[in-house]
N, C-alpha and C positions, 0 to 999 in steps of 0.2 A: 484483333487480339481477343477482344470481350468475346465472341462467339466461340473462339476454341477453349479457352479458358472454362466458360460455363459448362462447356461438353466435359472436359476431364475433370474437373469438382464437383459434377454430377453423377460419371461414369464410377468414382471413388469415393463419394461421401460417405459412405458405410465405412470403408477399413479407417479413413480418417478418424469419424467417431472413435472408432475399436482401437486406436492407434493413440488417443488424448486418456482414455479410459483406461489401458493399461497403465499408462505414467501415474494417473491417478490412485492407482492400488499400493503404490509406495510411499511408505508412511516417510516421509524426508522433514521432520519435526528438526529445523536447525536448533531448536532452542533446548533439548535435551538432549544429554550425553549417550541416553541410551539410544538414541536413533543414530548416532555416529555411523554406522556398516550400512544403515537404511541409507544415509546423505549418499555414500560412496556410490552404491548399488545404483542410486537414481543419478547422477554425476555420467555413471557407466551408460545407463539407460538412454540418456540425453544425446552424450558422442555418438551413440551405437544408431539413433534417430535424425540425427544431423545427417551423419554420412550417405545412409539410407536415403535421404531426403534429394540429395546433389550435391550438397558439401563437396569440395574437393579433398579438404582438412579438416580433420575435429580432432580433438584431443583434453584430456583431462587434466585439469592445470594445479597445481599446488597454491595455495596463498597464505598457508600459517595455521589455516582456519577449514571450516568446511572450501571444497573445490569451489576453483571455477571452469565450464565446459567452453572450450573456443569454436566456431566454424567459422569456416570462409569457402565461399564461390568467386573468385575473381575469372571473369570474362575477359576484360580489359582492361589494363592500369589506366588507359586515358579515359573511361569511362568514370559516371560517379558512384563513390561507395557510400554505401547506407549499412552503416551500425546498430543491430537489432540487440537493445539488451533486454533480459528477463530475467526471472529468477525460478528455481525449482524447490526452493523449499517453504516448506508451512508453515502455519501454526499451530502451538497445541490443538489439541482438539476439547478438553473441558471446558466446561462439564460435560460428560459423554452420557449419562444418561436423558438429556435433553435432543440426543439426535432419536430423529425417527427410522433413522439405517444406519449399518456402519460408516464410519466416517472413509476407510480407504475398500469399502466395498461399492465402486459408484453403483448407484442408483438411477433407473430414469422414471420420471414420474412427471406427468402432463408436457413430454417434451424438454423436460430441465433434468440435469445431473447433480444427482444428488453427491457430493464428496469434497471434502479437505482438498484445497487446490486448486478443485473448477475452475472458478472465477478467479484466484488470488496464489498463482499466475500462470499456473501450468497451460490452464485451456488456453489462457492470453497469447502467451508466450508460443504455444504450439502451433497457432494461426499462422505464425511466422514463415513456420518449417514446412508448412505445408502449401503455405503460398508459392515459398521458392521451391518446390518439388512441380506446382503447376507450372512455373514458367521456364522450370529446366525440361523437363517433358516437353513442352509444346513449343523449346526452343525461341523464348518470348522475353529472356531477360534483356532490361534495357542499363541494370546497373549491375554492378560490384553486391555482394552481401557478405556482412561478418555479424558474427553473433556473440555474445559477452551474455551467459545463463549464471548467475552466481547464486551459492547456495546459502546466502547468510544476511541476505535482503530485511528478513521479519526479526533479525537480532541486530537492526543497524547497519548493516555491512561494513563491521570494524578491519578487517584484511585489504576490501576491496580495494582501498583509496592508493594504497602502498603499489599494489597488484596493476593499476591500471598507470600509476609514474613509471613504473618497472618495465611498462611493454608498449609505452607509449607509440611506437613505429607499427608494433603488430595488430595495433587499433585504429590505425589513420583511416579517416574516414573522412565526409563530406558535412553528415548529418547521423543524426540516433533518433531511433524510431522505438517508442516502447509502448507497448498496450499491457497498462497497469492500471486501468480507469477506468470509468463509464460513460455511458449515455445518459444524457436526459432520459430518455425515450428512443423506442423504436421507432414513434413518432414522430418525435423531437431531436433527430441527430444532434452530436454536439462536440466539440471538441476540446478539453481539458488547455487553459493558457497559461497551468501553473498547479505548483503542488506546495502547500505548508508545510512549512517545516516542522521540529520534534523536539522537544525537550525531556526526557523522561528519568524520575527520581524516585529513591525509596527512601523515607522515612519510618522511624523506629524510632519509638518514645518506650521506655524503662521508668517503672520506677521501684519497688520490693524487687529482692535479690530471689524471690520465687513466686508462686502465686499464692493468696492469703485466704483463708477464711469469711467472706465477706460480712459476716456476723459479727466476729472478733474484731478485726480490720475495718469496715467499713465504716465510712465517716471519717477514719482518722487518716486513713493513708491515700495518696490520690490514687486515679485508676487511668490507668494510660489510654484505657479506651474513650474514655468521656474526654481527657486532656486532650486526644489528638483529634478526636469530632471537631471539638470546638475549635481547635486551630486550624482546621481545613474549613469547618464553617468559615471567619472569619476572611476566607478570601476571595468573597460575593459578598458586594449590598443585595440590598430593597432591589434592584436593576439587573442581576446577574451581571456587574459590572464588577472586574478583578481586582479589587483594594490592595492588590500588593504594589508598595509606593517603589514606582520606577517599571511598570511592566506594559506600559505602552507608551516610551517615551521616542522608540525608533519605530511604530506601525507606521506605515505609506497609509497616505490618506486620501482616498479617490474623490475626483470631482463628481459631484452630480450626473455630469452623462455619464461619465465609466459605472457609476452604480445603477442608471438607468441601462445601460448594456447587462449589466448581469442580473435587473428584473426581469427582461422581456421574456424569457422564458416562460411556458405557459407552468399555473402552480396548481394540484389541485389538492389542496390543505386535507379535506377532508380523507382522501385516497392515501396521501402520506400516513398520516395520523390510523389512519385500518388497517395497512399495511403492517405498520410495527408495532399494533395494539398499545395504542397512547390516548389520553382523553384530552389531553391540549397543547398546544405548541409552546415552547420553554425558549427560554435564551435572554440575551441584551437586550434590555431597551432599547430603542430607534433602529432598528436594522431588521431586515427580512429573511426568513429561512435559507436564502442563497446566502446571502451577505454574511449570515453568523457562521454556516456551513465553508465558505470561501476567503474572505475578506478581511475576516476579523480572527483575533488572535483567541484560543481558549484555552482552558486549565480545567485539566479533570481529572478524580480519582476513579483509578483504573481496579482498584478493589483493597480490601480492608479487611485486620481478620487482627484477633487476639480475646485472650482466654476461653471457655469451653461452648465447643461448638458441636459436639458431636451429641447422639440418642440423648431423650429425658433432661433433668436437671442437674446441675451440680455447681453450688453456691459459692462461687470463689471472685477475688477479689485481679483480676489479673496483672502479672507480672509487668508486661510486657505485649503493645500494640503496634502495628506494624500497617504502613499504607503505601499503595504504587500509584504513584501522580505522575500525570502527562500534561504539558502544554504543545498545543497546536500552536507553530509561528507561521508569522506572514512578512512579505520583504522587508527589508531594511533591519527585521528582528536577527540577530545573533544566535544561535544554539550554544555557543562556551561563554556568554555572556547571560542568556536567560536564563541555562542553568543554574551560573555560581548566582543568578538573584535569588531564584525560587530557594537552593540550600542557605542559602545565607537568612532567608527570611525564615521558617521554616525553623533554624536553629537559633533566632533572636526572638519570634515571640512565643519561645515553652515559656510555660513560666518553670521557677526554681526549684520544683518539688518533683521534677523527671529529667530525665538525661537523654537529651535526642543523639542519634546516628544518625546523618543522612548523606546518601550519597549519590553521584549518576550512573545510568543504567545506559543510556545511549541517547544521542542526537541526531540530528542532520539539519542542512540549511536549507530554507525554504527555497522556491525556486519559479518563475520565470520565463517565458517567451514569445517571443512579438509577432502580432497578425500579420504583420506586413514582410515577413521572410517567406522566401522561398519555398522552403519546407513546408511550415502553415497552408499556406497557397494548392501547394500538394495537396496535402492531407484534407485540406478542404474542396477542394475538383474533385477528389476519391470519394468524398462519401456522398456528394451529389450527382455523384456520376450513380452509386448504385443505391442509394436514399431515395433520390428525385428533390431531396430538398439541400438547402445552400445550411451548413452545420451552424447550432450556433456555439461563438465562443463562452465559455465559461471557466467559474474559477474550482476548479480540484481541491476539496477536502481533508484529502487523506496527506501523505506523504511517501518520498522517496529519497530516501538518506544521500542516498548517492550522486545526484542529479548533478547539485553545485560539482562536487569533484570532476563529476567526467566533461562537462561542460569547462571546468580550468585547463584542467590536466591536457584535456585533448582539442581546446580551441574552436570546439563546435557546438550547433544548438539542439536541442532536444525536441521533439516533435512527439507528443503526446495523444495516442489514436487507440484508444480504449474501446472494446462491446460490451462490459459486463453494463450491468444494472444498479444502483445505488441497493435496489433489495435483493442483490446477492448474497447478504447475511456474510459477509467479510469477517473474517475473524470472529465467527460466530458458530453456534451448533445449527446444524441443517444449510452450510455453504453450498448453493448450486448458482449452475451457468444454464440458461437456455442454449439450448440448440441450435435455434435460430438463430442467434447472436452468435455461435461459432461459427459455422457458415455465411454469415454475414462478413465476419472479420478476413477470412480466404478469400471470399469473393472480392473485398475492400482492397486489399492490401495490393494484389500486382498492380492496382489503378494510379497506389503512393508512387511505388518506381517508374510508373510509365511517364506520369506528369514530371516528377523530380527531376529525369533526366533529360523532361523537353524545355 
């Protein structure tokens, strides 16, 4: 199989590129209304690439909300199915004067594509489609494929959960396979055992019924911008240790070898730190870059803004301050339970001279999966098959809202098989995916169904 396989993903590796890079010219921004006709167009785009691909069936699904794209190649019912989910939409793109090219005009420059979506999930996601176009060509599937692309991934995926009880039969599957993650390295294969979960809030402190004079006003009346500093200061000591009382009362707390498993990876401090132009590593006390990145729970303000901020000066006393906080969870943490902590705290220490708002924006549960299935086994034979090295396991960062749901709802596990890069600049200005790491992931992937199905 490997030898035909390499012939026709070398024979087409060109239109492939050309074929990731048009999907990425569509601005599919879930998070703005104004992209609404953009979601549809790319929704359209995805079926119309399924199909094309070997799909028997694709089609554009309704959920409340932006779509969701289905396909399926079933060979054989008694064979096993693997459920490839991903998502097709983005994130804003500001601040836009910070990219060095347009965001949906990709770019390639030393080999990397420059644009919105690359890495976060289109490129990911597209590895999929073109895997199974390799081994429906060369007549090489050994399993079933259905595909679940929803459009509303980076806004939480508040439809989806509905959408996926709803169709539970036309998602039956074995296992889900999703490349939403990274590598260590290209050096350093690795494989994602789990992704933290989300907590995410707005806060909005008030206090004058307009903005004031800060001459006249100042001193006497508070300013909501100093107010809400100090209460988001307030939740780190001396330790970047999270003082809100109750917020690591359910963190899993690993033994000594599981946190010895997820040092072993090689670190090189100072290459991270050049990389994101940092002058020294930050975080908890007692724990190492993997472990505060994996392991541990965090709380971060995600940006802050009130009174004048535009050209020159202008001396006022601000009405009204406004901040978007996120907590990163880890197992056993709750998402409707960390939330109503953080609101609840949050609204108990303003003090009495501002009137807090606060409310949630979206969650998800953290999530989970063990070295010793199946699946894993897969996924790990795959990338030593075309690595040469044995992957290592690690703990995932980011988040995927969805994961616990599909994993209830459909009684199966999740197998997390990621190429992008931790400096893909994710939800950043200047997002690119190597190249090599796309072709990496086509080459990868018929290896998952070959093993899966032995």
């Amino acid at each position: 199989m490997s030898q035909v396989w390499k012939e026709y993903q070398e024979q087409n590796k060109e239109r492939f590129l050309n074929e990731m890079m048009d999907l990425l010219r569509i601005p599919s921004i879930s998070a703005k209304s104004e992209n609404k006709e953009d979601m549809t167009t790319c929704a359209e785009a995805v079926k119309a690439l399924l199909l094309a691909s070997g799909c028997d069936k694709a089609e554009v699904m309704d959920t409340g909300g932006h779509p969701v794209v289905y396909g399926e190649k079933i060979i054989d019912p008694a064979m096993p199915t693997v459920l490839v989910y991903g998502h097709y939409d983005v994130q804003p793109v500001e601040p836009l004067e910070l990219w060095k090219t347009p965001p949906f005009e990709p770019t390639i420059i030393d080999d990397k594509v420059f644009a919105r979506g690359s890495a976060d999930d289109k490129g990911q996601f597209y590895m999929h489609v073109k895997a199974l176009e390799t081994m429906v060509k060369t007549n090489t599937m050994t399993t079933n494929m259905k595909f679940i692309i929803e459009g509303e991934e980076e806004v939480g995926s508040p439809n989806l959960g509905a959408f996926v009880a709803a169709h539970k039969d036309l998602l039956k599957a074995d296992v889900i396979l999703i490349s939403d993650s990274s590598l260590l390295s290209m050096e350093n294969p690795s494989l994602d055992t789990g992704v933290r979960g989300l907590s995410y809030i707005e806060v909005e402190v008030t206090a004058a019924a307009r903005d004031l004079h800060s001459g006249t006003y100042g001193g006497a009346v508070a300013n909501p911008v100093v107010v809400l500093s100090k209460m988001i200061a307030s939740c780190h000591d001396e330790n970047n240790h999270i003082t809100i009382p109750g917020f690591y009362d359910d963190v899993q707390t690993l033994s000594d070898e599981e946190r010895a498993l997820i040092n072993q990876a090689p670190f090189d401090e100072q290459e991270y730190k050049d990389e994101i132009g940092i002058k020294e590593l930050w975080g908890e006390k007692g724990y190492s870059t993997y472990e505060r990145t994996g392991i541990r729970p965090t709380l971060e303000l995600n940006g802050i803004w009130g009174g004048y901020t535009g050209e020159g000066a202008k001396t006022v006393l601000p009405a009204k301050a406004t901040a978007k906080i996120s907590a990163r969870l880890v197992p056993n943490q709750s998402s409707e339970k960390m939330t109503k902590l953080l609101l609840d705290h949050f609204r108990k220490i303003a003090p009495s001279c501002v009137t807090v708002n606060a409310f949630e924006h979206h969650g998800g549960e953290p999530y989970g999966t063990p070295i010793d299935s199946k699946g894993y086994q897969a996924a790990s034979k795959a990338l030593e098959t075309t690595f040469g090295k044995t992957p290592i396991p690690v703990k995932g960062g980011g988040s995927i809202p969805i994961c616990h749901t599909l994993e209830s709802e459909l009684g199966i596990k999740i197998i997390f098989m990621g190429f992008g890069l931790d400096n893909d600049g994710l939800h950043s200005p200047n997002e690119k995916y190597n190249i090599e790491n796309y072709y990496k992931g086509i080459e990868t992937i018929p290896y998952f169904h070959k093993y899966f199905a032995e």
